[in-house]
C-alpha positions as CSV (number, residue, x, y, z in Angstrom):
1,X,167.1,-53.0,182.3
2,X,169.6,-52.5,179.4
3,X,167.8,-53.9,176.7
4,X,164.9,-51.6,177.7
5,X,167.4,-48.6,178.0
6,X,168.8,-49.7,174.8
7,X,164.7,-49.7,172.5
8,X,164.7,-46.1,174.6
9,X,167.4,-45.3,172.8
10,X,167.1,-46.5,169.3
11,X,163.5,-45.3,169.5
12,X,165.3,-41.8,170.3
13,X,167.3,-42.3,166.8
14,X,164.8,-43.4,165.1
15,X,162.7,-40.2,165.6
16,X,166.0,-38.3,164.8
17,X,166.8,-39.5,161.3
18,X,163.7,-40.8,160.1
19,X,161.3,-37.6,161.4
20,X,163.7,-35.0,162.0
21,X,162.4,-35.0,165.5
22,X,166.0,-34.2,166.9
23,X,165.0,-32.4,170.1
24,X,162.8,-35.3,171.2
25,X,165.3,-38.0,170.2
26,X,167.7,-35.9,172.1
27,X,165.5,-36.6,175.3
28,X,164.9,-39.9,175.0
29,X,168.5,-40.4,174.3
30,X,169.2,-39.0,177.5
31,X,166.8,-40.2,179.4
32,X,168.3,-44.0,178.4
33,X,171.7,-42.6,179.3
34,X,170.0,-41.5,182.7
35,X,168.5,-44.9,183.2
36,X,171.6,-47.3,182.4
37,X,174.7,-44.6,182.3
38,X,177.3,-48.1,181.5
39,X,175.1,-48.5,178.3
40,X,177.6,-47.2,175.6
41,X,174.8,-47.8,172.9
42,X,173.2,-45.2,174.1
43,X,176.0,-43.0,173.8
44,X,176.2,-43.9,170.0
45,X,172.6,-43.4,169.6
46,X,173.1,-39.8,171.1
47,X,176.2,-38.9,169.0
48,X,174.4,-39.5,166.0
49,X,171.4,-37.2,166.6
50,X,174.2,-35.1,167.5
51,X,175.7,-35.7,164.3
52,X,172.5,-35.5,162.3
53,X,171.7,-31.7,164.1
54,X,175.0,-30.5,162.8
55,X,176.3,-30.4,166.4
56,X,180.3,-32.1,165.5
57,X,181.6,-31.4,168.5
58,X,179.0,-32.7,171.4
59,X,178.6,-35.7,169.0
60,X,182.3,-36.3,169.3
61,X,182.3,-35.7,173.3
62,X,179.5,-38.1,173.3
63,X,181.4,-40.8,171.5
64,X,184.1,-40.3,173.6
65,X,181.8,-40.7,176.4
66,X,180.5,-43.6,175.3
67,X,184.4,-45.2,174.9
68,X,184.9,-44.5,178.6
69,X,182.5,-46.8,179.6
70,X,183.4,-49.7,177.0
71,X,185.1,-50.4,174.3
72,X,182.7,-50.4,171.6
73,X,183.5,-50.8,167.6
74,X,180.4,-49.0,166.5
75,X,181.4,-45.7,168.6
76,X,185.3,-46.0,167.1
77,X,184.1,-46.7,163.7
78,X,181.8,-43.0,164.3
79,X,185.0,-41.8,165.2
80,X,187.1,-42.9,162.7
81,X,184.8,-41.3,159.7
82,X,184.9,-38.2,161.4
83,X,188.6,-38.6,161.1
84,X,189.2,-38.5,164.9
85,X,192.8,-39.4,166.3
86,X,193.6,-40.0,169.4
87,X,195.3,-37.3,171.6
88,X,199.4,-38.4,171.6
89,X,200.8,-39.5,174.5
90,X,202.5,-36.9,175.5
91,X,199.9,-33.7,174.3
92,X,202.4,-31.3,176.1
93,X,204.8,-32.3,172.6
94,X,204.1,-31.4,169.5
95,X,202.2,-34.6,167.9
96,X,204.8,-35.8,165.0
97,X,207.4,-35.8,167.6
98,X,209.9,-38.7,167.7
99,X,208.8,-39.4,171.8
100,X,205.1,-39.5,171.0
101,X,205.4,-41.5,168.3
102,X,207.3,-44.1,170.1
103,X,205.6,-43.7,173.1
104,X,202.2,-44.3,170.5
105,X,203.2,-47.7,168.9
106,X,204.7,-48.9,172.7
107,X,201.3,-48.4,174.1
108,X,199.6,-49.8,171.2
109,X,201.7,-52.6,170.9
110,X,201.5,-53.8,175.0
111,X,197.6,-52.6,174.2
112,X,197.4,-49.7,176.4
113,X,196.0,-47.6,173.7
């Protein structure tokens, strides 16, 4: 099933970036996710018609979406050039606090985060 959720998918891109067919790309997308939901490609897929309609935010969500339901390089790279940083720790503190940062490279370093 995945692989055939996955040529759903990039099919779904496909028609995004290289036809400007973003609605229909948005369905197929979805209709992938639907399929096989602990698919993260799909999720990427998604994002970036997101990305490609302008839409920054549900692109992002997507992505993080995606990282829920695995680790996936492709998605954190996305991420990254968006310049997305994780939440702190501790979002109740302001972020450059001495506790959150800390707390940031203790979780990083036992690989919690």
């Amino acid at each position: 099933m995945s692989d055939r959720t996955e040529m759903i998918g990039l099919m779904g891109y496909s028609l995004a970036k290289d036809r400007g067919q973003v609605k229909k790309g948005v369905e197929l997308c979805t209709k992938a996710i639907q399929m096989d939901p602990a698919n993260s490609i799909n999720y990427l897929y998604l994002g970036r018609i997101y990305l490609i309609a302008e839409k920054r935010e549900l692109a992002i969500k997507t992505f993080r979406a995606g990282l829920k339901i695995r680790r996936d390089d492709k998605i954190i790279d996305e991420l990254k050039s968006l310049g997305i940083r994780r939440s702190p720790p501790f979002s109740s503190l302001p972020r450059d606090s001495s506790i959150n940062i800390i707390a940031g490279k203790i979780l990083k370093y036992i690989r919690l985060r």
